[in-house]
N, C-alpha and C positions, 0 to 999 in steps of 0.2 A: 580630519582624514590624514595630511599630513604627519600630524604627534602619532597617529596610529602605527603610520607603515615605518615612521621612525623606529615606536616600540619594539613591532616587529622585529626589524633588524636589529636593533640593539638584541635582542632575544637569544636571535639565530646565532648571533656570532657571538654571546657567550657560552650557548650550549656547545657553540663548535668549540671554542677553547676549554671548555671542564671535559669535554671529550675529547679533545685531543692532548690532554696534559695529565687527565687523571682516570678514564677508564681504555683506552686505546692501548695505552703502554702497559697495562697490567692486566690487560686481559685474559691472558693466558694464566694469572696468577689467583683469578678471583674463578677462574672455569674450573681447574682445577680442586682451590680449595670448596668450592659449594656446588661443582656438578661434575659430570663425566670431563675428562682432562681434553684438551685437543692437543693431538700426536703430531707433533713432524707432520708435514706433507714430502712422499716420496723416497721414503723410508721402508721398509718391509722385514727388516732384522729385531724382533724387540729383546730385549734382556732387561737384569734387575743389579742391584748390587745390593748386599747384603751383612748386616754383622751384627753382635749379641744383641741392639738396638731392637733390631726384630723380634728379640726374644724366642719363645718357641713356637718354630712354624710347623702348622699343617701339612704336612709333606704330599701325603694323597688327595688334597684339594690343591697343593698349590700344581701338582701335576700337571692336573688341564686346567690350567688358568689361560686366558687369554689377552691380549693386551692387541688394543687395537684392531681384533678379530683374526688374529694369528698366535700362532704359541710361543709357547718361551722360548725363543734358540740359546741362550747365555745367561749364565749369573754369575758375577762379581764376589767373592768372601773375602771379608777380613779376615787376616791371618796375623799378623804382627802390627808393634809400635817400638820405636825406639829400639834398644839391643835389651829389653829386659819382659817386655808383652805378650801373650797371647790371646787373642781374644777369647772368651772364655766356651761360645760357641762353633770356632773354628773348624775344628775335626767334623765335629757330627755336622755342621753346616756343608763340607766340604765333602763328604762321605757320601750325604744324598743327595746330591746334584747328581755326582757318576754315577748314582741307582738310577734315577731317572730320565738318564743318557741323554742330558743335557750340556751342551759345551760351558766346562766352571775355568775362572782364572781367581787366584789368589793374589790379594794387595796389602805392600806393606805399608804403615802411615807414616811418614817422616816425621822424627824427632828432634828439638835441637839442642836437648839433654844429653847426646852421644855422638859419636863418629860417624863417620860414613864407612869406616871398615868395621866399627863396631858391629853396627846395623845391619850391612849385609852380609856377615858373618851369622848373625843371629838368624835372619831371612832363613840362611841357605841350612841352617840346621837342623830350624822346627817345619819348613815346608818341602815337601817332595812331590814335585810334579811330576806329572805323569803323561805317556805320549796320547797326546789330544787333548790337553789343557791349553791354555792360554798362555804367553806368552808372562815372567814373574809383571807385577805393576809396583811402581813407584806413586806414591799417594803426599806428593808434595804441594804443603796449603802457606806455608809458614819460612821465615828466614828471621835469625839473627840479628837484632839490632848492633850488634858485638863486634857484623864479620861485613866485608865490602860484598861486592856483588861478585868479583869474579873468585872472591874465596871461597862464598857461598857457591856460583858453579862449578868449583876442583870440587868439591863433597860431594855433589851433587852426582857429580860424572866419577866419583870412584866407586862410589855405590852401584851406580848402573854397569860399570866395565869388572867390575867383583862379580858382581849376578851373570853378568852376560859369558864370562869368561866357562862359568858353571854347568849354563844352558846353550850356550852358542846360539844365542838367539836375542835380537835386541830386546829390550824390557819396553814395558809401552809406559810411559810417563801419562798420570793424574793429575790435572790443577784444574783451577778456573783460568779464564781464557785471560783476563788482564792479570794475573800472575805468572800465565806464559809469555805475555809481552814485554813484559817489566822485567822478569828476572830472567828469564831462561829463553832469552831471544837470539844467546848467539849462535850460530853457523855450527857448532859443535853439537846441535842437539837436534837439527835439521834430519837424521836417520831416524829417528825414534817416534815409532808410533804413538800419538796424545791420543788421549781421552779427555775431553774438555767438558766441564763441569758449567751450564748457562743454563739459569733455567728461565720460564714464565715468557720466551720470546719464539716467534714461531721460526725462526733460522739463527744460528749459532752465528758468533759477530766475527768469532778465531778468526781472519781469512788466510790462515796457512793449511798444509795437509792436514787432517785431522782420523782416526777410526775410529773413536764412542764417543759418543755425546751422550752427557748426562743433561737431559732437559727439563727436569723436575726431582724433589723430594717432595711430594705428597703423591705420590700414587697409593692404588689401593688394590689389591690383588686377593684372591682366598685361598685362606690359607694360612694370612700373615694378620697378626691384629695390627692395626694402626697406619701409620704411611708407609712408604718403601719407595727408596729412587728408582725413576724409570731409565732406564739409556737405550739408544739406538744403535746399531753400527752401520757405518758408511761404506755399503757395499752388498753385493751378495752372500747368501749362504756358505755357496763355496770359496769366495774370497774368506771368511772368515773361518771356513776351516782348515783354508791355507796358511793361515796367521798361527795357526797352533805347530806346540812341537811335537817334533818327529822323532822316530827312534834313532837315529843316529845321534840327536838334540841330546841324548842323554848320555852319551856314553862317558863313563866318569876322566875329570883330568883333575891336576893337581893346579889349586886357584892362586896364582900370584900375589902377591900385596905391592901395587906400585909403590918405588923406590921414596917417589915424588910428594906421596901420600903426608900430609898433613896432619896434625891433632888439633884440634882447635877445643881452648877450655868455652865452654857454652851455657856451663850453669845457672851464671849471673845475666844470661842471656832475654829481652822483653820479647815477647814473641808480635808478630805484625801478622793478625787473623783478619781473612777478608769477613766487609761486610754483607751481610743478605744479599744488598742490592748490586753486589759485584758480581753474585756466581749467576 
């Protein structure tokens, strides 16, 4: 009887530990890929993000898609890379969103093959936003083996005050959360709305301000063949149609080039891409 109720326990507390090491923490990763995803809890904003990836989407299915049993309030396009990209479904991706009077924001991908005046010069040529879009996004995953950390944030912060100077409106900064801690932790970037990229965990780790979370790439919506990220925003409806610009956001000025601005050569540059298990 003894050897028994030993077994026993020996039993129970290895099931506890392969359950607490290997299906607990990746729960949300394994619901997702083989069944309906589990959402945020207390959340009610959903949106998508989107780029040629999706290839061509069903536009009057993706309509009424639903996500979590509410509809789409937002979607995300790729618009740019670097000073030389466009995504190649950009326009028409961007075009039907505003047909189907969906709040869209346009995001550029940070490059470390070009400037940061390069860049946001490029930004501001091929994308024209418009009042009740989203605020431009920065799409920053990657830095410079080449450049320190606070060279890589002057680029970083030229890019955004080029764009913002444009729009009069802060840009909302893209990463994963331990690439916002690591690199983009100083006190200079404290004003700028994030978008933080975590996915498979049921609350985001950031513990700074945050307004999107991106907490998945495998969703599945119709409309769209394949996966597509899901994102949330943290807040109400009308908080996030506060975050859009306005018509006076637009009125054209002429865009400075700080003085202070940098060239940094980057072609020989290793690039440091998070892995999987970081976003």
């Amino acid at each position: 009887m003894v050897w028994w109720m030993l077994g026993i326990v020996v039993a129970i507390s290895y099931s506890w530990v392969i359950y607490a090491n290997l299906v607990e923490p990746f729960g949300f990763r394994w619901r997702a890929l083989y069944g309906d995803p589990n959402y945020p809890e207390g959340y009610e904003i959903h949106g998508i993000d989107i780029s040629h990836h999706q290839g061509k989407i069903e536009w009057t299915k993706l309509r009424n898609a639903m996500i979590n049993r509410t509809s789409l309030k937002f979607v995300m396009v790729k618009a740019t890379e670097g000073s030389d990209y466009i995504d190649e479904n950009f326009y028409e991706n961007f075009s039907h969103v505003r047909e189907l009077g969906i709040i869209r924001g346009a995001y550029h991908f940070w490059s470390n093959l070009s400037t940061a005046r390069e860049q946001a010069y490029f930004f501001l040529d091929k994308v024209k936003l418009e009042e009740g879009d989203l605020p431009p996004v920065l799409d920053v995953e990657n830095v410079p083996s080449n450049m320190s950390v606070e060279e890589f944030q002057m680029e970083i912060l030229a890019w955004l005050h080029i764009v913002e100077d444009r729009y009069h409106v802060k840009p909302i900064i893209y990463t994963y959360y331990k690439f916002k801690e690591t690199y983009l932790g100083d006190s200079r970037f404290d004003d700028y709305p994030y978008w933080i990229a975590h996915y498979y965990v049921s609350q985001v780790q950031y513990q700074g301000k945050w307004k999107f979370w991106q907490h998945t790439d495998v969703g599945r919506l119709p409309g769209i063949r394949g996966y597509v990220d899901l994102d949330i925003y943290n807040g109400s409806y009308y908080d996030l149609e506060m975050l859009t610009i306005k018509k006076e956001n637009l009125e054209e000025t002429e865009i400075p080039v700080p003085d202070s601005l940098e060239v940094y050569e980057q072609n020989d540059s290793i690039f440091q891409l998070p892995d999987e298990e970081e976003l």
